[in-house]
C-alpha positions in Angstrom: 20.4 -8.9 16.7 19.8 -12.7 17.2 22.0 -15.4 18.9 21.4 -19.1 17.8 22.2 -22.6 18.9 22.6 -26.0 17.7 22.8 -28.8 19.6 20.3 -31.6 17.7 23.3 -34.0 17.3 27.0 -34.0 17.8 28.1 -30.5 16.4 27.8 -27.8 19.4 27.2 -24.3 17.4 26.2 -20.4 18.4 25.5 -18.0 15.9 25.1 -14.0 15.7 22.5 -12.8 13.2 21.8 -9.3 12.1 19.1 -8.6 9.8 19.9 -11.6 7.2 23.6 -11.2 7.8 25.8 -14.0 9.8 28.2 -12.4 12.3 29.6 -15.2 13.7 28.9 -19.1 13.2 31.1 -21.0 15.8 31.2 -24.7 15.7 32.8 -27.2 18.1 32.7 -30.6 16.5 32.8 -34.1 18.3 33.6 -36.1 15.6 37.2 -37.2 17.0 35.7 -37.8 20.4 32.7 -40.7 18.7 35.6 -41.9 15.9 36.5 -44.9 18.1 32.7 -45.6 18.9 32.2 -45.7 15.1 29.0 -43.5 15.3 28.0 -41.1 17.9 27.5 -42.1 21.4 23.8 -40.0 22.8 25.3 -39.4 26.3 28.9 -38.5 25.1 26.9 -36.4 23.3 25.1 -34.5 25.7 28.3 -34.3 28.4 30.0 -32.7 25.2 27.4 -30.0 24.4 27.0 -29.0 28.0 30.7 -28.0 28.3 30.9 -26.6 25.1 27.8 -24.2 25.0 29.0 -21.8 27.6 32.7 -20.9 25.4 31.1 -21.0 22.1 28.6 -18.6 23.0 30.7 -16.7 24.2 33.3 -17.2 21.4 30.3 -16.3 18.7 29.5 -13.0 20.6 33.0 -12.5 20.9 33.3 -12.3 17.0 30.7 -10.5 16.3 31.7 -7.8 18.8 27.9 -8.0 20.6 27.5 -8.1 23.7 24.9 -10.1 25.5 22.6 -6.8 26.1 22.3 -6.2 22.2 20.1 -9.2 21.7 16.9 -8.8 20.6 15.7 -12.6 20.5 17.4 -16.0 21.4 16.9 -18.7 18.7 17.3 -22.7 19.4 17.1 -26.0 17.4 13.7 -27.5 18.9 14.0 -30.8 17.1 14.6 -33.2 15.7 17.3 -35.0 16.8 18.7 -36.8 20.1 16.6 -36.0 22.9 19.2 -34.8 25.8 21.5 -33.3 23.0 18.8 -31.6 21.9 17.6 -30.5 25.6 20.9 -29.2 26.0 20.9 -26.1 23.9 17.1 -26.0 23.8 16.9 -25.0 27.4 19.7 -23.4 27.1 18.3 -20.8 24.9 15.4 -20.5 27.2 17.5 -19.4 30.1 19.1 -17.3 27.8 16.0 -15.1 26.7 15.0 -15.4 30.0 17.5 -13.8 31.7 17.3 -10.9 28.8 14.0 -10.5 28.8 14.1 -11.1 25.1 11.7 -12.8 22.7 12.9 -16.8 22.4 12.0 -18.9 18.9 12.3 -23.0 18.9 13.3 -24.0 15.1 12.6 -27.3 13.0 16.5 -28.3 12.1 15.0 -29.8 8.5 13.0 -26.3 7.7 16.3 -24.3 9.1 18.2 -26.3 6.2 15.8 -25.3 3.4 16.8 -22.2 3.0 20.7 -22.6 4.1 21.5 -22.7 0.0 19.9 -19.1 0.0 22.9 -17.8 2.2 26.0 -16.9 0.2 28.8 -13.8 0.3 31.2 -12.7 2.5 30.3 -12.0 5.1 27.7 -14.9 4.5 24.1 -13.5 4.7 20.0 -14.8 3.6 19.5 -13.4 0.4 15.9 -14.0 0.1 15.0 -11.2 -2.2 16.4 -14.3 -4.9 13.9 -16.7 -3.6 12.2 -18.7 -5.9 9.6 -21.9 -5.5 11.7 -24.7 -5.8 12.1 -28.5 -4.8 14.4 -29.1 -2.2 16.7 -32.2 -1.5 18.0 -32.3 2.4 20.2 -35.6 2.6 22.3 -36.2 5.6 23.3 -39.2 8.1 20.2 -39.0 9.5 17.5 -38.1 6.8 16.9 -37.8 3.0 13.8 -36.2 1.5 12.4 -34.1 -0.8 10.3 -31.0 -0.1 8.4 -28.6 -2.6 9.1 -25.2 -1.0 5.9 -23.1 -2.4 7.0 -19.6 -0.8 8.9 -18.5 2.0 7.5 -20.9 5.1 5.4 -22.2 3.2 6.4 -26.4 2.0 4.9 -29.2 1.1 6.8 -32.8 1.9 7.2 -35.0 -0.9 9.1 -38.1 -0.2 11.3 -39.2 2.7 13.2 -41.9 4.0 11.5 -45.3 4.5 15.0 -46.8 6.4 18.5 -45.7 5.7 19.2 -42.1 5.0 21.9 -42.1 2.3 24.1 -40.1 4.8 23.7 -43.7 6.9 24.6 -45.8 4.1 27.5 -43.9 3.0 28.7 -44.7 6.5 27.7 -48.0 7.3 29.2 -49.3 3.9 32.1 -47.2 5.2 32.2 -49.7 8.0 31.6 -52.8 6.4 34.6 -52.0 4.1 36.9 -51.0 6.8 36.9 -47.0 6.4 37.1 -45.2 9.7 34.1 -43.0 11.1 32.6 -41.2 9.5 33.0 -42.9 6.3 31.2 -40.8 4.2 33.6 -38.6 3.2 36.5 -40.4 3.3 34.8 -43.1 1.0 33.8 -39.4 -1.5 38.1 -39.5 -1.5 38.5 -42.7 -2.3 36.3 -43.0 -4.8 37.9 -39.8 -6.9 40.5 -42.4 -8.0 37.7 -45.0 -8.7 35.8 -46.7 -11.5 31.9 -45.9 -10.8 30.8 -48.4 -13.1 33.4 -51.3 -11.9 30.4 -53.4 -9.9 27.0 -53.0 -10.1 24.7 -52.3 -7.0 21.0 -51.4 -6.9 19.7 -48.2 -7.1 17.0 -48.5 -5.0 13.3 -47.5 -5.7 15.0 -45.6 -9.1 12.0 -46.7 -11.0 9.2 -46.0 -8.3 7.0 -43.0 -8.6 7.1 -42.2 -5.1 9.2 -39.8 -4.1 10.4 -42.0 -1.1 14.3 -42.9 -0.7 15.4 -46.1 1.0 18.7 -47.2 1.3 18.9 -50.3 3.3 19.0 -53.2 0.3 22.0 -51.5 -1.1 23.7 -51.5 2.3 22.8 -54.9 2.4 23.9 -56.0 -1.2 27.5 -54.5 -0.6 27.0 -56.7 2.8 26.3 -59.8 0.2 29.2 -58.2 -2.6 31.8 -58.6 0.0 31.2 -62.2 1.1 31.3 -63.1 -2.3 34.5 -61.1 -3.2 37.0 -60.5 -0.3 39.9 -60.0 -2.1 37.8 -56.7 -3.6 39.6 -54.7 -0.2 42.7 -56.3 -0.6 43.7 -54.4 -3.9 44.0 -50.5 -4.1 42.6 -50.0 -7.3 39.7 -52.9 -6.6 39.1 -50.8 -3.2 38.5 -47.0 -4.9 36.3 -48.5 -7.7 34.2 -50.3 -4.7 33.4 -46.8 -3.3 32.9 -45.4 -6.7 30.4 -47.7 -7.5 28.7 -47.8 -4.1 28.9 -43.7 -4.9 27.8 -43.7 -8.1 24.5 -46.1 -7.0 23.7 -43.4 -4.0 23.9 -40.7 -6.5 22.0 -41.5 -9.1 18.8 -42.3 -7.0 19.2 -39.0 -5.1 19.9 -36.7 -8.6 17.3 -38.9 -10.9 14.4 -38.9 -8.0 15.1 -35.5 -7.3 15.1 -33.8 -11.4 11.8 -36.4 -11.9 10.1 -34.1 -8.5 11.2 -31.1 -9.9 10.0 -31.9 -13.7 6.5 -33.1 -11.8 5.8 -30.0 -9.5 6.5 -27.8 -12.9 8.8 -25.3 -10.8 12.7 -24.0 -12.3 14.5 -24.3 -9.1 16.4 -27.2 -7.6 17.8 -26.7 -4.1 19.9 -29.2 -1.8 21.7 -29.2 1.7 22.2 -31.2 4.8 25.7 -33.2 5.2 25.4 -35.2 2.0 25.7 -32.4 0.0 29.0 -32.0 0.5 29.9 -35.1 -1.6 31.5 -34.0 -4.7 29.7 -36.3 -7.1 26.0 -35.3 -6.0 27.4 -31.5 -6.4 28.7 -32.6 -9.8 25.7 -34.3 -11.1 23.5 -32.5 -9.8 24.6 -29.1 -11.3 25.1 -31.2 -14.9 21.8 -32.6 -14.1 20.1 -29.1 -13.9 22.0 -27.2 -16.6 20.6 -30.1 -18.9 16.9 -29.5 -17.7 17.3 -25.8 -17.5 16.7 -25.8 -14.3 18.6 -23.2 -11.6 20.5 -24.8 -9.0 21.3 -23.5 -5.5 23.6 -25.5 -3.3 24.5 -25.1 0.4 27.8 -23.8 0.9 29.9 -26.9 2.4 30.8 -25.3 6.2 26.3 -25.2 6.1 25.8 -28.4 4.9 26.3 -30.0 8.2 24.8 -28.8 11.4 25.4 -25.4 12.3 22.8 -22.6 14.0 23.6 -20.1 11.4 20.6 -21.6 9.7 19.2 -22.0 12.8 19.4 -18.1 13.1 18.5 -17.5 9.7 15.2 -19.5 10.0 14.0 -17.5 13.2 14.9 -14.1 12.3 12.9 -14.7 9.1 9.8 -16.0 10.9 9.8 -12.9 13.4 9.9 -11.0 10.4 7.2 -12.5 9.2 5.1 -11.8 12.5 5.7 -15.6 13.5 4.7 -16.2 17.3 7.4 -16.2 19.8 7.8 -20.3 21.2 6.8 -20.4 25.1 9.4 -20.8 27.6 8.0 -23.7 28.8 8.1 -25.2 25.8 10.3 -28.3 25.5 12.1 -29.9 23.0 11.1 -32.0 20.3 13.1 -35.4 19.1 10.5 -36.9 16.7 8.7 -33.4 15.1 7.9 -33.9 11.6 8.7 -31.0 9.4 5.5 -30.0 8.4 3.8 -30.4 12.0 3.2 -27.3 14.1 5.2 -27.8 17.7 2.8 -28.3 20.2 
């Protein structure tokens, strides 16, 4: 039995793992409170997660009917992601095992969302006698890349983001065309009702070998789009074909780079979480994408697309399996750790 937390950005989550199978995933969300920032605010943040951790652990033990002396091991996101936010639960999972005398493990949030599209059923749980080798796409506000997932634990990084994640550039087009934070999906809505091919934006580094994303130029040619045509946001129709296209551009980079990765490293297997994947057209072209190739697809389910320590749990249950090394107590956390680095 393993209790996990999440606190690497603005989603305060405890979860209660039991050999593969998620008990409990409770999430407190702050989006409302850092709607009329129009992003989120670090130290709002971290004032948020501190009085939330306390009642959602509780409220995850709670529902699945363990109590505290069950545990068996104390998991916690060690980074990335805001540095006091991320403090927050870290050394909050410290105490924890601590105080239980129970074996503590610090997980990379990107690795935890590698295997989140393995998890599916009710009640949800890892089914990793499925796993295959497979390329993965994590795309979210904060990050877009592609990773080559050899075995279990065991990845190669492909490409990443050079500037803008496309989870950012859904948003900050969001805010350049009025929509309210966080954009993203309300401009995924929006665009149902819209013309994708209406205006033309770059797809940025489309045509590139690399497996890198960057998103910035296209945030910046909407910037350059709207000068030019103002009356664009003053017409419904004119509006949801803006986010369709815009859509349609983030897309296509994200579905063609990823299918060209998958085609190069010679595996069958297509995987994809993280926030972004929650966007009905990647889902959409991305499962039409793979059923033309052959390939199999595994998506995240939605409620672990965005942050949540079920993965979190998932991820460190797996590696204790697997004879991983406990992560010292005086260990701390870890804003900038590159997936792919071993924590100091």
């Amino acid at each position: 039995m393993l209790l996990a937390l999440e606190t690497s950005c603005d989603e305060t989550s405890a979860a209660v793992i039991s050999q593969g199978v998620i008990l409990a995933n409770v999430i407190s969300s702050q989006t409302q409170l850092h709607a009329e920032y129009g992003g989120v605010v670090p130290e709002l943040a971290t004032r948020e997660h501190l009085r939330n951790l306390p009642p959602v652990v509780k409220g995850a033990l709670a529902k699945a009917n363990v109590k505290s002396e069950m545990l068996k091991a104390v998991a916690a996101t060690q980074g990335p992601g805001l540095p006091n936010a991320l403090m927050a639960g870290f050394k909050t999972g410290q105490a924890l095992a601590f105080a239980l005398d129970v074996r503590f493990i610090g997980v990379h949030h990107h690795e935890a969302h590698l295997y989140s599209p393995w998890i599916s059923g009710s009640p949800p749980r890892a089914r990793f006698e499925e796993f295959v080798p497979n390329v993965s796409l994590i795309v979210s506000g904060g990050h877009t890349m592609l990773v080559h997932v050899r075995g279990e634990l065991e990845h190669v990084i492909l490409g990443s983001t050079l500037d803008d994640a496309a989870g950012e550039c859904f948003d900050k087009t969001a805010k350049l065309i009025g929509l309210p934070y966080p954009g993203g999906p309300e401009m995924d809505r929006l665009a149902t009702d819209g013309d994708p091919n209406a205006y033309d934006f770059p797809r940025p580094l489309l045509r590139e070998t690399s497996d890198d994303f960057s998103f910035a130029g296209l945030k910046t040619s909407v910037r350059y789009f709207l000068q030019r045509n103002p009356a664009v946001l003053e017409n419904q129709q004119s509006f949801r074909d803006l986010c369709a296209s815009v859509q349609a551009a983030i897309v296509e980079v994200l579905v063609t780079k990823t299918l060209r990765a998958t085609r190069r490293v010679g595996v069958r297997c297509v995987t994809a979480s993280g926030g972004v994947t929650c966007n009905r057209r990647l889902r959409g072209d991305l499962q039409a994408a793979c059923e033309r190739e052959g390939f199999q697809l595994r998506l995240a389910q939605p409620a672990l697309c965005t942050d949540n320590a079920a993965m979190i749990g998932i991820l460190a249950e797996r590696k204790l399996l697997h004879g991983n090394d406990a992560t010292d107590l005086d260990s701390d956390a870890l804003p900038n750790w590159q997936l792919g680095v071993t924590a100091a």
